[in-house]
MDAnalysis code that builds the backbone (N, CA, C; Angstrom):
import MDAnalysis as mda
import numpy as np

u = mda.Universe.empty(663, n_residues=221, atom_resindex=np.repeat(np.arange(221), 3), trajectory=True)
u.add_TopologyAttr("name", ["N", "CA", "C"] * 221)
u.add_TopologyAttr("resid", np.arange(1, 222))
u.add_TopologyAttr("resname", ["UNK", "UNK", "UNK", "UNK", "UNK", "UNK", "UNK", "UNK", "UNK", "UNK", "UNK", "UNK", "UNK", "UNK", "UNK", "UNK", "UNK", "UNK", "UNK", "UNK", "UNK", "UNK", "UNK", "UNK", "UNK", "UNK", "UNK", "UNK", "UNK", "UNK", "UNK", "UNK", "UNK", "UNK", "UNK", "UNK", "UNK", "UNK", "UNK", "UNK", "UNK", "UNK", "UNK", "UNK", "UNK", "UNK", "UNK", "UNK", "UNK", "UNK", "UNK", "UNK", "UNK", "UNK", "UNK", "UNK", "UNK", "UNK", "UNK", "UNK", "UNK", "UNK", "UNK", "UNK", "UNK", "UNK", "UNK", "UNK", "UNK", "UNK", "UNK", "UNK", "UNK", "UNK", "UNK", "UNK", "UNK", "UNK", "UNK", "UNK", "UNK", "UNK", "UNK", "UNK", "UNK", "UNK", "UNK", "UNK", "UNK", "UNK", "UNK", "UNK", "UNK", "UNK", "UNK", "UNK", "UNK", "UNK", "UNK", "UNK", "UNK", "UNK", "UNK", "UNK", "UNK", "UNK", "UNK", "UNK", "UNK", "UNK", "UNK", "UNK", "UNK", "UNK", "UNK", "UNK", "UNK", "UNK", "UNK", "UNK", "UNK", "UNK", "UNK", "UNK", "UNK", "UNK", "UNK", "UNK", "UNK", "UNK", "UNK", "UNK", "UNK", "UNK", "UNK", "UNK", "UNK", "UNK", "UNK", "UNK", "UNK", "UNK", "UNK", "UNK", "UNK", "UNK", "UNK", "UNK", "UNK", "UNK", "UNK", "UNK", "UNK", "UNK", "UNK", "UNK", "UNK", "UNK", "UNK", "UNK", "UNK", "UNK", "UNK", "UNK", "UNK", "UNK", "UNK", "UNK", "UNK", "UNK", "UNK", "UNK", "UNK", "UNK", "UNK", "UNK", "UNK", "UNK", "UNK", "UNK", "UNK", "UNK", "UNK", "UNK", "UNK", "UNK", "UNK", "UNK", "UNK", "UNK", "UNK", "UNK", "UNK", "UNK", "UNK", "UNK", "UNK", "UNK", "UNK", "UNK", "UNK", "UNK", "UNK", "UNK", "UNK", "UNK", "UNK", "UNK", "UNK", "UNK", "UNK", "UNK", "UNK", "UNK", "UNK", "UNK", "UNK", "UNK", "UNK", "UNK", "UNK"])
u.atoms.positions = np.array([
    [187.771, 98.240, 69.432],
    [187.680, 97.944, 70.856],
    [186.305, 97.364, 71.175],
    [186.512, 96.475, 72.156],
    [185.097, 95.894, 72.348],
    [185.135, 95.743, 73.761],
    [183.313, 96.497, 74.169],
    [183.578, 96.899, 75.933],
    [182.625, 96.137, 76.613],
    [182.998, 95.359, 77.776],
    [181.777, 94.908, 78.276],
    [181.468, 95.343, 80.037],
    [180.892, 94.440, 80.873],
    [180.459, 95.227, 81.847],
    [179.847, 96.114, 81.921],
    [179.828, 97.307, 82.278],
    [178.511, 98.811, 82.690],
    [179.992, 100.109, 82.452],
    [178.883, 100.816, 81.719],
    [179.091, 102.700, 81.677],
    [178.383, 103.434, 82.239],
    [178.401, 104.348, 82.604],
    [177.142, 105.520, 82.929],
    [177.877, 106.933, 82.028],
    [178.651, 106.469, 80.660],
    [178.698, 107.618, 80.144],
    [178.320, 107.090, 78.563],
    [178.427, 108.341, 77.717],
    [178.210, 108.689, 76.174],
    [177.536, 107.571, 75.408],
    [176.253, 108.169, 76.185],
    [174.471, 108.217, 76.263],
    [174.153, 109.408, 76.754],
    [172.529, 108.842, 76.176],
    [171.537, 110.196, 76.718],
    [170.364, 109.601, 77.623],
    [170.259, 108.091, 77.174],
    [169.577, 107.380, 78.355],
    [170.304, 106.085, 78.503],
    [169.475, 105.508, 79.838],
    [168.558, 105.969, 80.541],
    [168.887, 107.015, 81.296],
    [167.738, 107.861, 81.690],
    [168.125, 108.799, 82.727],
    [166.540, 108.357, 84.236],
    [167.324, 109.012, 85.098],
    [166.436, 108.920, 85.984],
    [166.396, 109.950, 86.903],
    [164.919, 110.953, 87.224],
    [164.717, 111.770, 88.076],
    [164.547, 112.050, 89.393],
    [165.498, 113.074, 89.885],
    [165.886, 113.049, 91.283],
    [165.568, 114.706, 91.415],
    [164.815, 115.448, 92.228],
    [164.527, 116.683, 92.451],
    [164.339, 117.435, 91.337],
    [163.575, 116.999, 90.855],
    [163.230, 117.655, 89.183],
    [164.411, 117.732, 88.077],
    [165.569, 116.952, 88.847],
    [166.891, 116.708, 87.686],
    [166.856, 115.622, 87.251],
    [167.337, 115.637, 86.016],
    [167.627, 114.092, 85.406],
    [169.044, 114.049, 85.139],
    [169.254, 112.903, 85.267],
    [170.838, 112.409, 85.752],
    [170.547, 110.958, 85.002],
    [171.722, 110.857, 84.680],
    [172.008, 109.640, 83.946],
    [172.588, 108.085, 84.335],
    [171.192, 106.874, 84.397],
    [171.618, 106.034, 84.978],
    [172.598, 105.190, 84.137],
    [173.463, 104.412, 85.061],
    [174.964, 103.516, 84.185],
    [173.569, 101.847, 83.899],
    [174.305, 101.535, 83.060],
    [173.709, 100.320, 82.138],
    [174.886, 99.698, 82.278],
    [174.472, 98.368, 81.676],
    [175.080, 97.528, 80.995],
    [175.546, 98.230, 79.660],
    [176.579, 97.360, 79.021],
    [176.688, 97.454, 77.291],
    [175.940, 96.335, 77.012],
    [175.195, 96.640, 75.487],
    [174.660, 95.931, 75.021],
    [175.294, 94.481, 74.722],
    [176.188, 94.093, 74.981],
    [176.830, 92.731, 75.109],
    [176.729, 92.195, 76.225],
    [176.310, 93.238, 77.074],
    [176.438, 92.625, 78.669],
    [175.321, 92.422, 79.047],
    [174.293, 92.892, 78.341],
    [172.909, 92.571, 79.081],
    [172.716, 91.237, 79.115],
    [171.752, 90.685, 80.322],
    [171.598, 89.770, 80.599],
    [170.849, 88.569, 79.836],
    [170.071, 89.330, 78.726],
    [169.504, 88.177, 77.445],
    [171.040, 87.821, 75.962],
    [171.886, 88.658, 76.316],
    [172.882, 89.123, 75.345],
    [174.314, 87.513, 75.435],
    [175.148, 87.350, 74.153],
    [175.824, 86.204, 74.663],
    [177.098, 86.812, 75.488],
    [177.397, 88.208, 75.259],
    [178.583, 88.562, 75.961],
    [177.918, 88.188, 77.252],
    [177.123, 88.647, 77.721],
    [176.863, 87.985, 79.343],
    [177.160, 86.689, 79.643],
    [177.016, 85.964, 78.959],
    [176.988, 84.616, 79.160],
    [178.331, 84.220, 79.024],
    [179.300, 84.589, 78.253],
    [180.500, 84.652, 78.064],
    [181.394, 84.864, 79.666],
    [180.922, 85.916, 79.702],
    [182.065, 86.118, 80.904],
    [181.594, 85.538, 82.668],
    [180.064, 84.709, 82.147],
    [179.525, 84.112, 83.497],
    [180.155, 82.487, 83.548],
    [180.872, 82.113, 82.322],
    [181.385, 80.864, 82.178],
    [182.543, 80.842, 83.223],
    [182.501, 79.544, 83.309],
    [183.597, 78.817, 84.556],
    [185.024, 79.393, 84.033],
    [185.265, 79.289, 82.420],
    [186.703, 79.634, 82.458],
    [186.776, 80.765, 82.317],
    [186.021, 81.738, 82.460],
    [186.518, 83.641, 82.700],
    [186.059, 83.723, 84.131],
    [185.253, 83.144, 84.651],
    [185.187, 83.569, 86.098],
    [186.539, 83.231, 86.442],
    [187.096, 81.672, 86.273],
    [188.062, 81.637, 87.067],
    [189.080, 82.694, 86.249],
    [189.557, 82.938, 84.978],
    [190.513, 84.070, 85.187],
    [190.459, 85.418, 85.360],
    [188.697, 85.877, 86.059],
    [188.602, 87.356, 86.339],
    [188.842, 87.178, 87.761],
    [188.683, 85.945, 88.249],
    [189.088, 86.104, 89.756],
    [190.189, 85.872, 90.135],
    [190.798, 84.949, 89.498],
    [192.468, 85.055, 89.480],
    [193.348, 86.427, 89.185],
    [193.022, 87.139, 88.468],
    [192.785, 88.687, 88.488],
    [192.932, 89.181, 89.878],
    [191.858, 89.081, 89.995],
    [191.767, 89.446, 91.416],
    [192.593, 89.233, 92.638],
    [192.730, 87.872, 92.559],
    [193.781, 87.501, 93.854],
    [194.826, 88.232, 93.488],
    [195.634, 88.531, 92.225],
    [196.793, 89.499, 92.078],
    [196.556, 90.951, 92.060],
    [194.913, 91.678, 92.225],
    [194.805, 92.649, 92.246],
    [195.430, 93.052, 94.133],
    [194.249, 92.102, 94.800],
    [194.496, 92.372, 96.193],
    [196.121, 91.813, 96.602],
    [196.430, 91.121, 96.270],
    [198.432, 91.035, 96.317],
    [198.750, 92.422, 96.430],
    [198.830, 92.544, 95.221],
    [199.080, 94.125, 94.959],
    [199.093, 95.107, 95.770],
    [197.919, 95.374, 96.007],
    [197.357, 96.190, 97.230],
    [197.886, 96.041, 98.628],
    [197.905, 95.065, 98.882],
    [198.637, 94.353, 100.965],
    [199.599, 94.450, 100.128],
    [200.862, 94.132, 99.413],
    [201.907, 94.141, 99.358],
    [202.920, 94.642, 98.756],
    [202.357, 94.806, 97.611],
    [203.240, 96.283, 96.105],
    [202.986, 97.336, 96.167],
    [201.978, 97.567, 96.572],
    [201.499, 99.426, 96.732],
    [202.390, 100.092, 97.566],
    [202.814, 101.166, 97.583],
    [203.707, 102.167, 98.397],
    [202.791, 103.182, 98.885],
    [201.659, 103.507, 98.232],
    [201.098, 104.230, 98.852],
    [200.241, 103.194, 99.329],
    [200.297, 102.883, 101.237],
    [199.346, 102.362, 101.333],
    [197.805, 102.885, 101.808],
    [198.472, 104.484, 101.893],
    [196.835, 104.677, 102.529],
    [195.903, 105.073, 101.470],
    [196.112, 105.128, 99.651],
    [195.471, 104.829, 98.762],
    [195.178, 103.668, 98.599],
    [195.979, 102.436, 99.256],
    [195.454, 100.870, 98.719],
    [194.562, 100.726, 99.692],
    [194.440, 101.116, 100.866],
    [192.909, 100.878, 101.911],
    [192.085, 101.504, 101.195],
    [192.453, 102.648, 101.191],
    [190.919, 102.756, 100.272],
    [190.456, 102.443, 99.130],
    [191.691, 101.719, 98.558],
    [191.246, 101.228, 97.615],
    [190.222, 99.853, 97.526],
    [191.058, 99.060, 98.474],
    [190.421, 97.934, 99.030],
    [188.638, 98.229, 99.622],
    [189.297, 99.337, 100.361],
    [187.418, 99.518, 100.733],
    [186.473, 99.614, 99.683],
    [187.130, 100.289, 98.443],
    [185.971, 100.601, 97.469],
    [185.877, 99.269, 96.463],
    [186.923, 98.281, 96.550],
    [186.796, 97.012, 95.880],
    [185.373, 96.375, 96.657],
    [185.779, 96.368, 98.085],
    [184.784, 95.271, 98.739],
    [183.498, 95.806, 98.547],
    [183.287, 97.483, 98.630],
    [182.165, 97.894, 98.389],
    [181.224, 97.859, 97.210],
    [182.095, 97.847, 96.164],
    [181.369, 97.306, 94.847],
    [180.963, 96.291, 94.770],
    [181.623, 94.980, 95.110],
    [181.568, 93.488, 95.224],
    [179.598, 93.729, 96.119],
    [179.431, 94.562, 97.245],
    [178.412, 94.774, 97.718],
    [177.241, 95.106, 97.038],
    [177.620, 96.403, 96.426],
    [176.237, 97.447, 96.274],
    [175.775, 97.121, 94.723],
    [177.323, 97.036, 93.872],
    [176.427, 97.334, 92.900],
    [176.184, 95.568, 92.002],
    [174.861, 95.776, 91.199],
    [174.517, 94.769, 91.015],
    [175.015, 93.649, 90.359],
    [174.745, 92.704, 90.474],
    [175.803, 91.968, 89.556],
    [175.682, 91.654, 88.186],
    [174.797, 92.430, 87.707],
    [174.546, 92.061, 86.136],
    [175.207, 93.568, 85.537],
    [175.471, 94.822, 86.625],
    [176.356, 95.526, 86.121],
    [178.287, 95.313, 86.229],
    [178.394, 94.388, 86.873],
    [179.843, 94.058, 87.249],
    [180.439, 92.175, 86.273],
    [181.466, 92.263, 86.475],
    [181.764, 90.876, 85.395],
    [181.677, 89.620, 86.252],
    [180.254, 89.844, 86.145],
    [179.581, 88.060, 87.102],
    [179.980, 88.682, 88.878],
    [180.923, 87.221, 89.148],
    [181.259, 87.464, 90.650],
    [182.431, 88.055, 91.017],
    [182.870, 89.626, 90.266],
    [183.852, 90.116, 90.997],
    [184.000, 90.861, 91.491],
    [184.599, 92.238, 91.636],
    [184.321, 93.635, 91.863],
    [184.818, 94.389, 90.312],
    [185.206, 93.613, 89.226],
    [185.865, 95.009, 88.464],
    [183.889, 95.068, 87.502],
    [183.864, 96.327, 87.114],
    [182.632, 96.502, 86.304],
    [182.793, 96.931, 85.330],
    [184.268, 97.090, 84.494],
    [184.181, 97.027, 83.072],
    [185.337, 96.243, 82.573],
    [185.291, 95.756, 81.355],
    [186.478, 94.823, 80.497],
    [186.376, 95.741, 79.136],
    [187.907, 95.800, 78.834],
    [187.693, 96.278, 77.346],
    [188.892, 95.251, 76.422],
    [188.392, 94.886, 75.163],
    [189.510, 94.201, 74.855],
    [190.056, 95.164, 73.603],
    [191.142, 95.410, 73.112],
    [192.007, 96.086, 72.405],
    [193.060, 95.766, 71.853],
    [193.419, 96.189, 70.765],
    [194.510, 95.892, 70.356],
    [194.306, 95.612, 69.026],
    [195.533, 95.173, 68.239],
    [195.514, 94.446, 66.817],
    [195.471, 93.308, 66.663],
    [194.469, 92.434, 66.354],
    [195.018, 90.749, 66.047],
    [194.359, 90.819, 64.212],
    [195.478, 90.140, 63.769],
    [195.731, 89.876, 62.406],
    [195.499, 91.098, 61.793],
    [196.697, 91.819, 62.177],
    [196.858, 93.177, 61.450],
    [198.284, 93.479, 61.875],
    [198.982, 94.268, 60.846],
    [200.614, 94.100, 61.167],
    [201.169, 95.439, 61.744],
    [199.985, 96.214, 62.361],
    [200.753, 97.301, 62.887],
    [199.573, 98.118, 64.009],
    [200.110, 98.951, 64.722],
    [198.963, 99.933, 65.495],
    [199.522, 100.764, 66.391],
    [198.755, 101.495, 67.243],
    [198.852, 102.450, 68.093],
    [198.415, 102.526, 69.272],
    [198.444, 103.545, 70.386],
    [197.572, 103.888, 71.255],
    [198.311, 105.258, 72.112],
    [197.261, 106.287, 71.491],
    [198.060, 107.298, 72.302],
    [198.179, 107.599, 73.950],
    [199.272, 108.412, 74.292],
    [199.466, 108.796, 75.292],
    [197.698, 109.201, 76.096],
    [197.583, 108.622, 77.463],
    [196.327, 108.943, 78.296],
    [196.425, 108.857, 79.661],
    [195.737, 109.344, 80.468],
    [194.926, 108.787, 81.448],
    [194.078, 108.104, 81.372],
    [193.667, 106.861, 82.181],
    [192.690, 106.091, 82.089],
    [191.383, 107.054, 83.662],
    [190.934, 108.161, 83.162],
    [190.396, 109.259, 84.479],
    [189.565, 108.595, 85.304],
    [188.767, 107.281, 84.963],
    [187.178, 107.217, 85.622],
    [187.398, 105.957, 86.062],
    [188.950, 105.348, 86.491],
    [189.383, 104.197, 86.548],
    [189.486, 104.271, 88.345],
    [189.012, 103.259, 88.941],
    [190.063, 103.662, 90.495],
    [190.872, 102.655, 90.382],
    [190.836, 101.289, 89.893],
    [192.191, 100.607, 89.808],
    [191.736, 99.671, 88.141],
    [193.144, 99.538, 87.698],
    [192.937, 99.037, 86.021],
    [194.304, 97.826, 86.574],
    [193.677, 97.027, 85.496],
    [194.634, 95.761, 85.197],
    [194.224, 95.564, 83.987],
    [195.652, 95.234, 83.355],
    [195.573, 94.975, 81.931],
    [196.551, 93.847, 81.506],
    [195.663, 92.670, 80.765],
    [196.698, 91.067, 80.353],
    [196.775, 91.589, 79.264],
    [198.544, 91.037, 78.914],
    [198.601, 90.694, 77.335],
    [198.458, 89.754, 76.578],
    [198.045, 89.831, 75.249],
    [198.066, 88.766, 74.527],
    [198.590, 88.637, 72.755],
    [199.266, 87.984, 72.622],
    [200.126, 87.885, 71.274],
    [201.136, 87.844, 71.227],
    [202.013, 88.372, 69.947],
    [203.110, 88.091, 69.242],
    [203.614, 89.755, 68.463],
    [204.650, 90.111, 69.058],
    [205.081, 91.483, 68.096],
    [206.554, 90.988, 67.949],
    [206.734, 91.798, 66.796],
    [208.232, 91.324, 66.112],
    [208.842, 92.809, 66.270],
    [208.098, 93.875, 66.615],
    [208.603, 95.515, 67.415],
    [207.561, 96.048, 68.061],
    [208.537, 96.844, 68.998],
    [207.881, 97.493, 69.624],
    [206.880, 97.241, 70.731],
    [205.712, 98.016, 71.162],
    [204.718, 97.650, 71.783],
    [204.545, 97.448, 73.544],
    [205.991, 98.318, 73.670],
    [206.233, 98.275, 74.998],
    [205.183, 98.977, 75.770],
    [204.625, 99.282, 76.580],
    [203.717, 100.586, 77.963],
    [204.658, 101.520, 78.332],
    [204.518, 102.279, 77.985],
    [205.388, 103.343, 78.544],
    [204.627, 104.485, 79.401],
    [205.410, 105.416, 80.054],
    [204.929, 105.474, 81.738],
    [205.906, 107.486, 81.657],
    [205.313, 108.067, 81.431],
    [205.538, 109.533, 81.760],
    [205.073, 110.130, 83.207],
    [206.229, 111.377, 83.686],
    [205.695, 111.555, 84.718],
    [205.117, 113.615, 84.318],
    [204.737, 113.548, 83.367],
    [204.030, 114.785, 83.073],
    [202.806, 114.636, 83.502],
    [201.318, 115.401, 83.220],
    [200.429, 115.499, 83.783],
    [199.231, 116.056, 82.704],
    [199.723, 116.219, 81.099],
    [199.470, 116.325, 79.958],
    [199.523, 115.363, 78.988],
    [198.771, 114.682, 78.440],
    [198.571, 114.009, 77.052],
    [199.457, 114.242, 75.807],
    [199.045, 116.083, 75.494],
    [199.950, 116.804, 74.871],
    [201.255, 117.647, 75.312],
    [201.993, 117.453, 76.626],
    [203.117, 117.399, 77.112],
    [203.653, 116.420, 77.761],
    [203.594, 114.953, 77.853],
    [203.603, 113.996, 78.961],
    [204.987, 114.146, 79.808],
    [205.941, 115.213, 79.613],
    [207.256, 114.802, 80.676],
    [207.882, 113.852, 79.528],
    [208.632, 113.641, 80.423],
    [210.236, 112.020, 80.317],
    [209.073, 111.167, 80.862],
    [209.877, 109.837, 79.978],
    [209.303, 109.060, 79.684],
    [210.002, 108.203, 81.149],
    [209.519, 107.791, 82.047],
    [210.407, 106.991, 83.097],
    [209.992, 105.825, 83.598],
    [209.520, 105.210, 82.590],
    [209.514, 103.353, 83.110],
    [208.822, 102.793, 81.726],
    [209.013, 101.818, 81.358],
    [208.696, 101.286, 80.417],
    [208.597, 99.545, 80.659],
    [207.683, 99.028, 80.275],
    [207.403, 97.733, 80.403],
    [206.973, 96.940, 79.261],
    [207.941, 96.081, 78.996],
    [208.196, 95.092, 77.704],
    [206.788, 94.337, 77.405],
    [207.016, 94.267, 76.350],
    [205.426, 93.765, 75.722],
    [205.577, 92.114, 75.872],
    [205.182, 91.074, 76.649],
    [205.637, 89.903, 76.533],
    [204.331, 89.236, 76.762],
    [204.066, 88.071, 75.820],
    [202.852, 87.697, 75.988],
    [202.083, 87.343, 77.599],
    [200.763, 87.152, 78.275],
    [200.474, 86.494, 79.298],
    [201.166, 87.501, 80.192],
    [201.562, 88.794, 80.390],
    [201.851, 89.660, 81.016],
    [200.547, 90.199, 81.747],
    [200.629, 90.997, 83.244],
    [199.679, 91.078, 83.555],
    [199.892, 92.345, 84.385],
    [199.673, 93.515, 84.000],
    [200.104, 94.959, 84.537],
    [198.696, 95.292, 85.673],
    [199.312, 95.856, 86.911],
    [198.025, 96.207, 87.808],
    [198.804, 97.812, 88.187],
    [198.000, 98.847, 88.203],
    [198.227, 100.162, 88.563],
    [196.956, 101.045, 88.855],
    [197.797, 102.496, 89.273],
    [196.399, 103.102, 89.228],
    [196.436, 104.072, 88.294],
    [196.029, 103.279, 86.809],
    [195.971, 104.763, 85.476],
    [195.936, 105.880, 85.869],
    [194.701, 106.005, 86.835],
    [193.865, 107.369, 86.465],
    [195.105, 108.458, 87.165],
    [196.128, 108.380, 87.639],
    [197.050, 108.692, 87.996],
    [198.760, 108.705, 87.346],
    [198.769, 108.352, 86.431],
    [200.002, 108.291, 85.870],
    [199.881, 107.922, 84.201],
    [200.518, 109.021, 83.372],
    [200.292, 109.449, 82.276],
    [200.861, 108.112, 81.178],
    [200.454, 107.179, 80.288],
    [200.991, 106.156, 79.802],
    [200.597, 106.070, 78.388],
    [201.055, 105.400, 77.541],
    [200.823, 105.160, 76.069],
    [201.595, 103.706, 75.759],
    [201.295, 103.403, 74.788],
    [202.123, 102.074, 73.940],
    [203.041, 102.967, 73.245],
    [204.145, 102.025, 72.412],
    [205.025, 102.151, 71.838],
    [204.695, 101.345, 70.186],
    [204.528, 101.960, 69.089],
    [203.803, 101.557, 68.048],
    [204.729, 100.164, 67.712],
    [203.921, 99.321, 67.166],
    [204.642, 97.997, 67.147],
    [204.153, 97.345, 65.400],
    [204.957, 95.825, 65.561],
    [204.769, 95.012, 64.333],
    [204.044, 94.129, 65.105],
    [203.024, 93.279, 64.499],
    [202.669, 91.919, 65.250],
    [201.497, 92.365, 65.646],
    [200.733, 91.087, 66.463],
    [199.484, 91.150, 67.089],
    [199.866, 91.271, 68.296],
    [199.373, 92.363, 68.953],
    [199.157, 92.743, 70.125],
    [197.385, 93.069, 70.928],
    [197.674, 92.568, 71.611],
    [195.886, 92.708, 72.431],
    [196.044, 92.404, 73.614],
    [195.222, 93.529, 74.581],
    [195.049, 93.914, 76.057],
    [193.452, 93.563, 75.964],
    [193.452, 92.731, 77.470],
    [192.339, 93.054, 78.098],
    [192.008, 93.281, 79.144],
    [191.985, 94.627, 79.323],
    [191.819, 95.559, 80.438],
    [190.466, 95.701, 81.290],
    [190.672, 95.278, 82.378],
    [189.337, 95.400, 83.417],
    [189.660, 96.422, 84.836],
    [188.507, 96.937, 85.252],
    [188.982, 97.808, 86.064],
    [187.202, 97.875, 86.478],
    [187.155, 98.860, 87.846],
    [186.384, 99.408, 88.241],
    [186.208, 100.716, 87.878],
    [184.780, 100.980, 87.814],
    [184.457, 103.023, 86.982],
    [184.199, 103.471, 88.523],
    [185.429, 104.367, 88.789],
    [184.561, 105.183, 90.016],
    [182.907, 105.887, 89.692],
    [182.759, 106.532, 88.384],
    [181.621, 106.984, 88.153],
    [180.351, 105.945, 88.712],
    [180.630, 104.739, 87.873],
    [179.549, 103.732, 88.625],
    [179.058, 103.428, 89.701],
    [180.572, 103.260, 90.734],
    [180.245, 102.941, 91.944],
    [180.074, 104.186, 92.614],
    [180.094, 105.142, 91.968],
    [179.927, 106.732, 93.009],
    [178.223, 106.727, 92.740],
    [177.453, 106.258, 91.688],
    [175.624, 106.104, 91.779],
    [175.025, 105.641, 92.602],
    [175.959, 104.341, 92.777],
    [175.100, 103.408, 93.842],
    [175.502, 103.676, 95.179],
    [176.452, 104.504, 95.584],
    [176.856, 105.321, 96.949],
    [175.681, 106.248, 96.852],
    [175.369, 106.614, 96.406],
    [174.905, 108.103, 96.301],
    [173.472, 107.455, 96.488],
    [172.909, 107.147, 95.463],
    [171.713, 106.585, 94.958],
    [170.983, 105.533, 95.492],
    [171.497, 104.324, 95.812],
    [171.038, 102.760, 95.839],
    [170.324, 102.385, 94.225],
    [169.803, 101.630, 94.753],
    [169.558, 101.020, 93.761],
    [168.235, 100.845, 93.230],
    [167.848, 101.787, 93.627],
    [166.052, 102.357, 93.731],
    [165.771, 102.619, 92.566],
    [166.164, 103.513, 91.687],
    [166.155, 104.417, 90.358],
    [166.897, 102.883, 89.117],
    [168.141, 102.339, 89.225],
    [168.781, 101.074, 88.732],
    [167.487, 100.124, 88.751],
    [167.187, 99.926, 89.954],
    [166.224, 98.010, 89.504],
    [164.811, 98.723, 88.312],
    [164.091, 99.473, 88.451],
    [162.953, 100.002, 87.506],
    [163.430, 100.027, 86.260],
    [164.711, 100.304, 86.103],
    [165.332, 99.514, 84.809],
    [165.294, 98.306, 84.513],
    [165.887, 97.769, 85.131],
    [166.352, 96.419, 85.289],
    [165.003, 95.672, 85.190],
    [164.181, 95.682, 85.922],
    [163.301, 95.258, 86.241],
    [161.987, 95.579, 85.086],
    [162.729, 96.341, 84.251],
    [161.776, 96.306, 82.833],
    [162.180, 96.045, 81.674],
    [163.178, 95.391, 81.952],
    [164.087, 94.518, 81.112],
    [165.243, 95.314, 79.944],
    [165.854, 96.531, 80.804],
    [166.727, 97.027, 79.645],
    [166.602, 97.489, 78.683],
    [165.769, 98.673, 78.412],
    [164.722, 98.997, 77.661],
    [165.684, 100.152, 76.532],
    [165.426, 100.669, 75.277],
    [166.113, 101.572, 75.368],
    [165.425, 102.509, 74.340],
    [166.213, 103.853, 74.691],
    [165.129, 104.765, 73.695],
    [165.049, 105.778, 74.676],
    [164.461, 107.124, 74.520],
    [164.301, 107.885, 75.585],
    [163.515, 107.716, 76.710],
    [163.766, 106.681, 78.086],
    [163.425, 106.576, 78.829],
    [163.758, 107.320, 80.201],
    [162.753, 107.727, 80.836],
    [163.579, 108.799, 82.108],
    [162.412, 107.758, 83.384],
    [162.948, 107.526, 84.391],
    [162.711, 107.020, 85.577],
    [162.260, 108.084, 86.889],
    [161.107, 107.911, 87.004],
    [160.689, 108.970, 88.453],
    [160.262, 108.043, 89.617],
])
C-alpha cells in the first residue's frame, strides 16, 4: 500500500506542547512533503482534475444519494471546513480529501483484504482499477465486528473505472479474494486531522512547516 496526503497517527513525532502535554502533530507522508515527487504528482493538472472530479460526485452524493440527510450536512460542513482550515500541503493540492491510499495487486495473480471499518474516515471514495478473471467483489455486512461481521447484504461487482462513495467508518466491508489485477485508490478525509485544526489552528502545525519538515524527536512549545 502506498499512502499519501497527512496522518496524525503511528508516529511518535512530531509532537507539540499544549499545558505541559504533548500531543501529536499530523504531517504529511514522506511522499507528500512538499520537496518530495509524490507532492508534485498529485499537484499536476491531470490528478487535480481527477481528485476534483471526485469531488463533484462526492457532493452529488451528498444533495442527492444520501438518505441520511442530516449526516450529509454535516458532512458537507466538515468538507467545506477542511477545504478552509487545514493547510494545503496537508490535503491533496486543491481539495478537501487529506489522504489517498493506493492498494491492491497489479502484476500478481491473486490477493486479499480483510473484513474492516475504515474508523478515522468521515467520508471515503474508492476508484477501481484493472482486470480480475474472479472474484474481487466489496462486500458490505451489517454486523458491527470484524470477527463477527453479520450477513453479508450488498455486494458490489468489481468492474474496472468503478467509483464507490460511502461512509466506511460506519458499515462493516471486505473484498472477495480474486484472480487478476485489482487496485483501489481510495481518498477520503481523517476526522482525526481535521479535529487538530478545529481544536488547535494552526499555530503549533506552521513551526513545523515552517522549519521545513524536520524529523526525529522533535516536540513544539
Amino acid at each position: 500500500m502506498y499512502c499519501y496526503g497527512s496522518t496524525i497517527t503511528c508516529t511518535r513525532y512530531p509532537k507539540f506542547s499544549i499545558d505541559g502535554v504533548q500531543k501529536i502533530l499530523p504531517r504529511p507522508y514522506f511522499k507528500s512533503k512538499p520537496s518530495q515527487k509524490g507532492y508534485e504528482i498529485l499537484r499536476t493538472s491531470m490528478m487535480q482534475s481527477f481528485l476534483q472530479e471526485v469531488e463533484k460526485h462526492v457532493i452529488h452524493y451528498l444533495y442527492n444519494i444520501c438518505e441520511d440527510q442530516k449526516l450529509a450536512k454535516i458532512t458537507l460542513f466538515q468538507l467545506e471546513l477542511a477545504r478552509h482550515i487545514l493547510p494545503e500541503c496537508l490535503r491533496l493540492g486543491n481539495t478537501f480529501f487529506s489522504h489517498m491510499s493506493v492498494f491492491g495487486t497489479l502484476n500478481k495473480k491473486d490477493g486479499e483484504m480483510p473484513i474492516h471499518f475504515d474508523e478515522r474516515d468521515i467520508i471515503s471514495c474508492i476508484f477501481h482499477l484493472g482486470k480480475v478473471t474472479r472474484g474481487g467483489n466489496t462486500i458490505y455486512f451489517d454486523g458491527d465486528k470484524p470477527d463477527d461481521p453479520g450477513q453479508n447484504v450488498y455486494s458490489v461487482p468489481f468492474i474496472h473505472g468503478t467509483l464507490q462513495i460511502g461512509f466506511f467508518n460506519k458499515v462493516l466491508h471486505g473484498v472477495q479474494d480474486w484472480d487478476g489485477q485489482r487496485c483501489g485508490i481510495q481518498m477520503n478525509l481523517k476526522k482525526d486531522v481535521l479535529s487538530h485544526f478545529v481544536t488547535y489552528g494552526t499555530v503549533h502545525y506552521d513551526k513545523y512547516r515552517l522549519t521545513g519538515y524536520p524529523q526525529g524527536p522533535i516536540v513544539y512549545y
